[in-house]
MARGUFI-561409 format. One record per residue: x negated, y, z negated of N, C-alpha, C, O in turn. Coordinates in steps of 0.001 Angstrom, whole numbers, padded with zeros to 6 digits, always signed. Example, Ala and Ser with C-alpha at 12.3 -4.5 7.8 and 13.67 -1.06 7.14 Angstrom:
-013190-005690-007800-012300-004500-007800-013200-003300-007800-014236-003319-008465
-012850-002250-007080-013670-001060-007140-012900+000030-007870-013409+001138-008039
// end
This chain:
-000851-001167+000000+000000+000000+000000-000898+001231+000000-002021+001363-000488
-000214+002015+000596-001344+003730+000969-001567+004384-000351-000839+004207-001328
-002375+004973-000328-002367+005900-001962-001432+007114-001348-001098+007402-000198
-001190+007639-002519-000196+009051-002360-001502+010217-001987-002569+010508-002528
-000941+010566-001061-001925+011691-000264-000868+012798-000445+000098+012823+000317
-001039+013896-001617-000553+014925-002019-001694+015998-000429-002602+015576+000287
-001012+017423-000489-001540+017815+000235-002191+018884-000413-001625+019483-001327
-003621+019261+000070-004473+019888-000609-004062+021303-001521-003053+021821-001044
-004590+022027-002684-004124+022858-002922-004235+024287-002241-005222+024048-001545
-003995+025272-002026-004243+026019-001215-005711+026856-002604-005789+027106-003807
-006794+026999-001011-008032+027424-002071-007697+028845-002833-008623+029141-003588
-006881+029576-002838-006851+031095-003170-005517+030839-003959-004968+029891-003398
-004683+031318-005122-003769+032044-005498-002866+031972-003800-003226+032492-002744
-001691+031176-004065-001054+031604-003268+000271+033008-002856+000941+033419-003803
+000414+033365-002016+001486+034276-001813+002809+032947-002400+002549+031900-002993
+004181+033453-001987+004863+032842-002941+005482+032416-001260+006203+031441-001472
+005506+032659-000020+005811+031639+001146+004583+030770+001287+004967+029707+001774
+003372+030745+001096+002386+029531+000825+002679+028406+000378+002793+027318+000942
+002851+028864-001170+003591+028162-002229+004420+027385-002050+004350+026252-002527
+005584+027872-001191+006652+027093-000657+006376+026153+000342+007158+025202+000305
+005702+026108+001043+004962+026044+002342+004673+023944+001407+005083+022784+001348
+003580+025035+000893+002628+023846-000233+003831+022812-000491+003896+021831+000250
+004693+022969-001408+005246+022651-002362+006402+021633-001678+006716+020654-002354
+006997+021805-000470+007493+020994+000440+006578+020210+000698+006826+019070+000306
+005468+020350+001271+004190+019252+001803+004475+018655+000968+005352+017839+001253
+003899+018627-000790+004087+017906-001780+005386+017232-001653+005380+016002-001707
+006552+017883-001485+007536+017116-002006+007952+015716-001075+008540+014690-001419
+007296+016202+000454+007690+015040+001573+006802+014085+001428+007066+013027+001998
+005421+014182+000580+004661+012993+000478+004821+012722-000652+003872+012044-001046
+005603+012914-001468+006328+011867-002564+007186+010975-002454+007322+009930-003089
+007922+011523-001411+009348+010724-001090+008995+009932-000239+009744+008956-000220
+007644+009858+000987+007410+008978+001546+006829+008232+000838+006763+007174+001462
+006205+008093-000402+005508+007235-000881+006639+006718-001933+006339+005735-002611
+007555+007146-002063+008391+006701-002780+009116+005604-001425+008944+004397-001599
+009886+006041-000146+010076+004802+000662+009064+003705+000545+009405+002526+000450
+007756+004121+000553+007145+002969+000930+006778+001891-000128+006260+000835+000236
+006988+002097-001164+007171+001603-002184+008317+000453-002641+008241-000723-002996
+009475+001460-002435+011043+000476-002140+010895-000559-001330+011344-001672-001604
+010081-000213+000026+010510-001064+000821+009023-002337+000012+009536-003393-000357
+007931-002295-000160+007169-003146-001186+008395-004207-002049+008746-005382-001943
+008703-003258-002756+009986-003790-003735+011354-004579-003004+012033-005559-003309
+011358-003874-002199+012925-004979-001375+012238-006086-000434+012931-007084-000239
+010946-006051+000190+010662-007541+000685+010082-008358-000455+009995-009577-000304
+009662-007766-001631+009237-008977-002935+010447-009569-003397+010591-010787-003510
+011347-008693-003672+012441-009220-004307+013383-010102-003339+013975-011049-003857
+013606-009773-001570+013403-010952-000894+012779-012353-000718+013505-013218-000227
+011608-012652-001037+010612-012960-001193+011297-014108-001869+011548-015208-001378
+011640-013535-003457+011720-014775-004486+013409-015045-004417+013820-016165-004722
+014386-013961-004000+015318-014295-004134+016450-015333-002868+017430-016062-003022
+015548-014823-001529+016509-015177-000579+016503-017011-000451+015572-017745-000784
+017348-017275-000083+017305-018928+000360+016240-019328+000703+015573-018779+001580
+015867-020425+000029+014483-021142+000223+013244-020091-000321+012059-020286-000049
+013637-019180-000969+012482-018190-001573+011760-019143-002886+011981-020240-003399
+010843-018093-003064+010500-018419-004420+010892-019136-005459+010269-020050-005997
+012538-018467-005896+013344-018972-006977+013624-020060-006985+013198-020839-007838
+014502-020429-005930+014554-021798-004917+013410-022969-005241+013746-024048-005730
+012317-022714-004988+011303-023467-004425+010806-023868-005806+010181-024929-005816
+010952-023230-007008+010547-023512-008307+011184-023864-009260+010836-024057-010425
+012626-023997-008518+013686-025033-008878+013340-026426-008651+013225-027367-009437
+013202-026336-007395+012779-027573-006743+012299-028217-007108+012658-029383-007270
+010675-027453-007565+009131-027962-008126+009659-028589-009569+008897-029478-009950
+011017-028297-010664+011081-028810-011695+011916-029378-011608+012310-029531-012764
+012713-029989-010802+013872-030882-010813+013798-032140-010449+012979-032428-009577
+014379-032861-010853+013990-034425-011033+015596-035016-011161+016584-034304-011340
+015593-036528-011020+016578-037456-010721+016726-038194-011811+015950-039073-012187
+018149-037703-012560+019106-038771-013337+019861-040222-013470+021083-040126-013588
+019383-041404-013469+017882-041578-013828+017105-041477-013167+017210-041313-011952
+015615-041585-014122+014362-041286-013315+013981-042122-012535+013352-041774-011536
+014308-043653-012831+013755-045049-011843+015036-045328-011382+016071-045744-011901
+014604-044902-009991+015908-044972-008861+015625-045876-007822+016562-046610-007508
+014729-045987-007305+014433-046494-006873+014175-048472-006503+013467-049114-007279
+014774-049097-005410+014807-050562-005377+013825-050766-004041+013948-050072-003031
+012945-051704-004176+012464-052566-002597+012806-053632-002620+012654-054419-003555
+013491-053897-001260+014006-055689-000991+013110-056464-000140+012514-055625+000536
+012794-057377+000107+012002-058396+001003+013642-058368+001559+014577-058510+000771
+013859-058141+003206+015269-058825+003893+014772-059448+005014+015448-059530+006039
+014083-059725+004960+012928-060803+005706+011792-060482+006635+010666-060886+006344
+011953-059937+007491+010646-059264+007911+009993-058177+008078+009081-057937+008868
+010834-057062+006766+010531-056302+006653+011083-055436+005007+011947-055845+004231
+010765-054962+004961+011209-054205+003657+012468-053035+003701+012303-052029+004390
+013831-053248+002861+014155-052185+002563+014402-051437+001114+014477-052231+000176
+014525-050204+000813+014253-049500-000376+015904-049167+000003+016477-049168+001093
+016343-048919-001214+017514-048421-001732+017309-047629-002807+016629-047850-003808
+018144-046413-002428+018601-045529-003586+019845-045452-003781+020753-045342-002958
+019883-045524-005165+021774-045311-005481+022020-043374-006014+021313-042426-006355
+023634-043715-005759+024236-042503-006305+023091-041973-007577+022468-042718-008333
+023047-040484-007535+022260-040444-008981+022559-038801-009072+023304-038220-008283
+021672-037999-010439+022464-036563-010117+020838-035918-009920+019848-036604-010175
+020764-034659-009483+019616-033788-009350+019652-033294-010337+020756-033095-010845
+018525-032917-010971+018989-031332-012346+017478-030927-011673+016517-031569-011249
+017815-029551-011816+016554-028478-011510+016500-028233-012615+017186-028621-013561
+015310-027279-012528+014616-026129-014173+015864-025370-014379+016337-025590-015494
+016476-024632-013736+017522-024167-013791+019104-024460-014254+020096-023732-014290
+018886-025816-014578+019753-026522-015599+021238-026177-014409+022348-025899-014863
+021069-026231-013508+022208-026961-012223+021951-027916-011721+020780-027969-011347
+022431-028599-011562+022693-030247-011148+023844-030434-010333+025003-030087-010564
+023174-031278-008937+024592-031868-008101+024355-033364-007918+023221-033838-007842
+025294-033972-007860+025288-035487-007682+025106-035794-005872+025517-035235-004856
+024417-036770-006118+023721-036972-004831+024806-038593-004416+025248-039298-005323
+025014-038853-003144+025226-040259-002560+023919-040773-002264+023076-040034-001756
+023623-042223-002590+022705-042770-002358+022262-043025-001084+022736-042240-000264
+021455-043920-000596+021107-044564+000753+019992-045441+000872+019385-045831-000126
+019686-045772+002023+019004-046801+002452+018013-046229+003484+018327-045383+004321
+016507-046893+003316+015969-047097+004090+015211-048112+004278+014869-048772+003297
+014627-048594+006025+014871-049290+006247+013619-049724+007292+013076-048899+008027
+013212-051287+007235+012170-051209+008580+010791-051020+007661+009804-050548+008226
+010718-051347+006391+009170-050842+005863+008830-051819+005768+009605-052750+005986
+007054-052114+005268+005577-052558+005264+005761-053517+004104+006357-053078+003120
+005379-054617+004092+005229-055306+002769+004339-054501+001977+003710-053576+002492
+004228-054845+000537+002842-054678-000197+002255-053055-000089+001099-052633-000056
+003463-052407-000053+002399-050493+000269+003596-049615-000346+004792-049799-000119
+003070-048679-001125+003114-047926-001798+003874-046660-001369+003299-045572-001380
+004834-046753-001087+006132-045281-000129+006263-044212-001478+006285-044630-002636
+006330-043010-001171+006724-041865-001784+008170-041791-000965+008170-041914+000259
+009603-041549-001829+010364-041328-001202+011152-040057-001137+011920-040029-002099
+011266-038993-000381+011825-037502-000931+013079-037337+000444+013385-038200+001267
+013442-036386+000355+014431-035830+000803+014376-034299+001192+014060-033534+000281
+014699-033654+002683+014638-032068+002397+016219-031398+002279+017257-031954+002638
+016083-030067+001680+017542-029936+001633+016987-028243+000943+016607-028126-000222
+017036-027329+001714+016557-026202+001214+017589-025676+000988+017167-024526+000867
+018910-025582+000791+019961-024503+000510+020079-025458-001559+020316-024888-002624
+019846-026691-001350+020183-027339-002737+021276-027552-003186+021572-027615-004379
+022327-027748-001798+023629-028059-001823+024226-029197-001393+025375-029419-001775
+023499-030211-000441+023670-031293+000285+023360-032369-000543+022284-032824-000930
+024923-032792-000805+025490-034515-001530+024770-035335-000936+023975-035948-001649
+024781-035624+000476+024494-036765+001121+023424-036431+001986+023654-036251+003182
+022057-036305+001430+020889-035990+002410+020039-037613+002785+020213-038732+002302
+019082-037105+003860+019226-038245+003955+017475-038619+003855+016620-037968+004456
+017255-039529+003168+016405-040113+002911+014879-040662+003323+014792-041721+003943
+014244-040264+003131+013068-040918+004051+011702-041472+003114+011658-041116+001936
+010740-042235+003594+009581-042936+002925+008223-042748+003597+007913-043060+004747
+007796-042422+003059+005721-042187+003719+005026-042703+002894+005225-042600+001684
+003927-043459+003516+002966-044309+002536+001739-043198+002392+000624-043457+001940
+002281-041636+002976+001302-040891+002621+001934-039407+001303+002501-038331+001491
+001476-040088+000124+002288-039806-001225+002468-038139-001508+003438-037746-002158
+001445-037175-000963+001751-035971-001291+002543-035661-000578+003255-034773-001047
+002935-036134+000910+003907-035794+002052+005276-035513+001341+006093-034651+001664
+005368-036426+000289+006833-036682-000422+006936-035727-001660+007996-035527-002254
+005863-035215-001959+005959-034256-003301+006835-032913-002798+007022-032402-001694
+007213-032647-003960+008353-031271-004124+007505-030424-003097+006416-030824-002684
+007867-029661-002851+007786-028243-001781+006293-028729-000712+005430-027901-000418
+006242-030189-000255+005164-030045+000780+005484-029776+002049+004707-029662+002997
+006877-029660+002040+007960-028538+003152+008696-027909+002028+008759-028154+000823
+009386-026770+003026+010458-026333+002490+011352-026654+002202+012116-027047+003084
+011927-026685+000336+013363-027534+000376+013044-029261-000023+013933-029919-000562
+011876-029797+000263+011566-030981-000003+011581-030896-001257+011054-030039-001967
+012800-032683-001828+012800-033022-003194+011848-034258-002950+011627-034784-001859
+011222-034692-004417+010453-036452-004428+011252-036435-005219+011525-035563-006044
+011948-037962-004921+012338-038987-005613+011788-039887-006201+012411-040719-006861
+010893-039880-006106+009615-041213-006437+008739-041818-005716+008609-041700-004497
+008084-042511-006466+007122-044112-005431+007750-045247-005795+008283-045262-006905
+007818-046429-004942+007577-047481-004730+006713-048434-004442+006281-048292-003298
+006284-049337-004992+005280-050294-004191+006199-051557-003606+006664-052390-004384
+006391-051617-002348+007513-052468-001865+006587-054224-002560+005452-054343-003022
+007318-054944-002416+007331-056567-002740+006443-056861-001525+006364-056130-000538
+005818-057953-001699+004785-058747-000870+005954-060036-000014+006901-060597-000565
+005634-060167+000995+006317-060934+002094+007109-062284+000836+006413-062709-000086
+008070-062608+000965+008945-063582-000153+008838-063355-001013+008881-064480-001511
+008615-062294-002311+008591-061810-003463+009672-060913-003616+010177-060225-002729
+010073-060988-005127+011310-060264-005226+011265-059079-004862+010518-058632-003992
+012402-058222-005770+012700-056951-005728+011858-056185-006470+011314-056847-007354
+011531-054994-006444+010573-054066-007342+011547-052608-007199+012523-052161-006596
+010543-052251-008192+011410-050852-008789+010583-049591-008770+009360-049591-008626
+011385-048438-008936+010216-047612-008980+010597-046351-008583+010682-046348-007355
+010959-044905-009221+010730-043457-009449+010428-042383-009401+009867-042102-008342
+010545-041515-010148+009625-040523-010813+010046-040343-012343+011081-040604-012956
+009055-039899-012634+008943-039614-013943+009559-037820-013756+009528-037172-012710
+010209-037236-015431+011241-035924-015241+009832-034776-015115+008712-034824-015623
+010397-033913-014327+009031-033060-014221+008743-032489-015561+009403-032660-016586
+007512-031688-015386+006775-031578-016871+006206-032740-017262+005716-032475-018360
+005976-033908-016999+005622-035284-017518+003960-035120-016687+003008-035893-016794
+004013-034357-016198+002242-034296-015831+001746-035064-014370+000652-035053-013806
+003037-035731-014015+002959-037146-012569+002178-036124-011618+002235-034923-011357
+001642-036907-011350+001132-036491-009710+000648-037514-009012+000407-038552-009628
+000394-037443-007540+000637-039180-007208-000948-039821-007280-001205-040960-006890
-001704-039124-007704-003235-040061-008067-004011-040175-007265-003915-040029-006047
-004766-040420-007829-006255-040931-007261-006455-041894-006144-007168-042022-005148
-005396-042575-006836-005139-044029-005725-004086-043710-004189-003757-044452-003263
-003888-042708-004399-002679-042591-003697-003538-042158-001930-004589-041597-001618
-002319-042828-001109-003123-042598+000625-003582-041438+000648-002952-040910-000268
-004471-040416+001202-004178-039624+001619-004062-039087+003473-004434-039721+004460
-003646-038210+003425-002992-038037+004981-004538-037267+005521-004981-036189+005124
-005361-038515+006877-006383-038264+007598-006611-037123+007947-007596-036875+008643
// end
């Protein structure tokens, strides 16, 4: 932002139309520095307030799934599917909407899926679901609007069902050391 550029004083005692002269200069580079200021202030406060802003996004970052282990992997024979059931959202913001569950479908024996969802308005019941064996992909805000639901480590080819979450934010999770990362 510009500094306020008052306009110089006049070097002599002014006559009293100088003065005036002066004293307008002054007053129009206040008020422009006063616009330019507002407008500072109305794109910040855009910034955090508009859809998918700030406010939004740090909702996001603290909201977590009622319950926390939501998560199922099936062996359905030559391939893996994960199920999520009905469950509710709660943000930091202590609003919560109930979600419809779903399915996905077509996965890897034996590997480790992060499962999230995007939904940037934080209004959509029935979003729809997806899995990456690359774990930060799935963490809160690695898009816009992106929730994690958890990890999974799906079942090994004829092995049962497995389970698997997130832990409620604030719990310190992050997906580790071990976790893929994206090449």
């Amino acid at each position: 932002m510009a500094r306020l550029e008052l306009p110089p004083l006049p070097p002599t005692e002014p006559g009293w139309p100088s003065f005036q002269v002066w004293w307008q200069q002054v007053k129009e580079a206040i008020e422009r520095n006063d616009l330019i200021q507002q407008n500072v202030i109305d794109a910040l406060d855009t910034g955090i307030t508009a859809p998918g802003g700030m406010a939004d996004q740090l909702a996001i970052l603290g909201s977590f799934t009622i319950p926390t282990m939501i998560l199922t992997a099936t062996d359905v024979g030559s391939s893996v599917t994960i199920s999520i059931p009905s469950h509710i959202r709660r943000y930091s913001n202590a609003v919560q909407i109930a979600l419809t569950g779903g399915t996905i479908t077509g996965l890897a024996f034996g590997t480790k899926y992060g499962v999230y969802y995007d939904d940037e308005s934080r209004a959509d019941a029935a979003p729809e679901y997806h899995a990456t064996p690359y774990l930060q992909e799935a963490q809160h805000n690695w898009a816009i609007g992106r929730h994690y639901c958890g990890t999974v480590t799906t079942p090994a080819d004829g092995a049962g069902p497995t389970t698997g979450g997130c832990p409620p934010a604030g719990s310190g999770y992050t997906a580790g050391a071990s976790a893929q990362v994206i090449p």
